[in-house]
N, C-alpha and C positions, 0 to 999 in steps of 0.2 A: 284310414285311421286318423280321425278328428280326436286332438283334445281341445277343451273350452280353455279359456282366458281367464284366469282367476287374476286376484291383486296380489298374490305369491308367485306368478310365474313372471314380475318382472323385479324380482330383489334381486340382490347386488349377489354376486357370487362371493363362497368365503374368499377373504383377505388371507394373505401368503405373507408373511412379514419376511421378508428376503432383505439381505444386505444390500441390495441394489435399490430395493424402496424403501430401507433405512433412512441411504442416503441422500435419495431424493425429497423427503422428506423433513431432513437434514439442513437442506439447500432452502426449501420452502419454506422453513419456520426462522430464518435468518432475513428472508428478503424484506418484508411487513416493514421490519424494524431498520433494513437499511434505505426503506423508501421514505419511514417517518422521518430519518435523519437528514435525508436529502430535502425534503421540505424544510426544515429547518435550518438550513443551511444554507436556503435559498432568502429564507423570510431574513437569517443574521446577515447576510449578501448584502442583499438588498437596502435595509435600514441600517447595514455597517456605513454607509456616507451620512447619513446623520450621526452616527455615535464619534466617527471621525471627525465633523464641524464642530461638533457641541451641542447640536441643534434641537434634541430631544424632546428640550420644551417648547419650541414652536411649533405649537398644534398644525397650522395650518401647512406647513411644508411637509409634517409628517405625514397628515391623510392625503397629502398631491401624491408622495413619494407611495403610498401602499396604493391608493388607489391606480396609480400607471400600473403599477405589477401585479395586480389583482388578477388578472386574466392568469399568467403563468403558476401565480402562488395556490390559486383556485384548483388550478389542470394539475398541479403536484400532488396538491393536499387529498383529491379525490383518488386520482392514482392511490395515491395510500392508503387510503379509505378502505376501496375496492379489492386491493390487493390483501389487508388485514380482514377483511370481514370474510372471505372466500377461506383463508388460511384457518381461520375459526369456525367456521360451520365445517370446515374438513375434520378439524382437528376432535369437533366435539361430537361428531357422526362418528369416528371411531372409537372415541370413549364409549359411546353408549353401545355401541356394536360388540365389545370386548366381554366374556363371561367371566374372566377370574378376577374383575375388580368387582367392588361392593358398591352398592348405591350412594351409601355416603360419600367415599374417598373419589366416586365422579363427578356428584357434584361438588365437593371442594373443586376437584380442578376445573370442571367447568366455570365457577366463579373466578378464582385465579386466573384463567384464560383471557375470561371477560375482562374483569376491573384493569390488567395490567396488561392486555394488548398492544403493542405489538411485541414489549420485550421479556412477556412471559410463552410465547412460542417457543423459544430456543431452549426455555428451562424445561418444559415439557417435554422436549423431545430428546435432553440428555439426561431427565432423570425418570421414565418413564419409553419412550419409543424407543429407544435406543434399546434398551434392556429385552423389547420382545423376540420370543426366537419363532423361526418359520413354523414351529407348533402350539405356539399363542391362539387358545380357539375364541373364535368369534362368533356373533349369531349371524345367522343368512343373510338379515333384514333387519332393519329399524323396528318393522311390524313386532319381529319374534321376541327382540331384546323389551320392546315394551308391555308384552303380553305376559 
């Protein structure tokens, strides 16, 4: 008994909205935004010795002092990068996966998602995920929900 390979037999299987991937989900739409704050926190860190001196306006101390930390401020900034852009293409794969919202009201949040990344995950997911129950239907695939 052969069956053939169609581009349907590799979709995602339905999503189960369970309390357990609530909150895992929960956790992941928090991180984005504590990784952007840790970047910045590193950049205030950092050029806090010049706000300490006065030094703000001496160009050339200021691009010595950013350029030493560039390496570290770099490696943060993309960590956040990477870790927001992942949490958004998760985020916006299940809006379009979901049957009982309307096309409008996803792309709102799809845009909302985008423009205010990383600290519109959280609001996402308390006024909208949070609320699905394990019988929230969804389409199989990306394919079906665009068809």
């Amino acid at each position: 008994m052969s069956q053939s390979i169609t581009a349907n037999s590799f979709s995602a299987p339905a999503t189960r909205m369970t309390d357990a991937r609530k909150r895992k989900m929960g956790i992941w739409s928090l991180i984005p935004a504590i990784a952007f704050l840790l970047w910045c926190a590193y950049i205030l860190i950092v050029n806090g010795r010049l706000l300490e001196n006065k030094e703000g306006h001496e160009h050339e101390k200021v691009v010595t002092l950013i350029s030493h930390n560039y390496a570290g401020s770099l490696v943060l900034f993309l960590l956040a990068f990477a870790i927001g852009l992942a949490v958004l293409i998760y985020f916006i794969m299940h809006l379009v996966r979901l049957k009982t919202m309307n096309g409008a009201t996803k792309l709102a949040w799809m845009l909302f998602l985008t423009a205010f990344a990383p600290f519109s995950f959280p609001v996402f997911w308390w006024i909208e995920l949070r609320q699905e129950t394990p019988e929230t239907p969804f389409y199989a695939s990306l394919e079906d929900a665009a068809g």
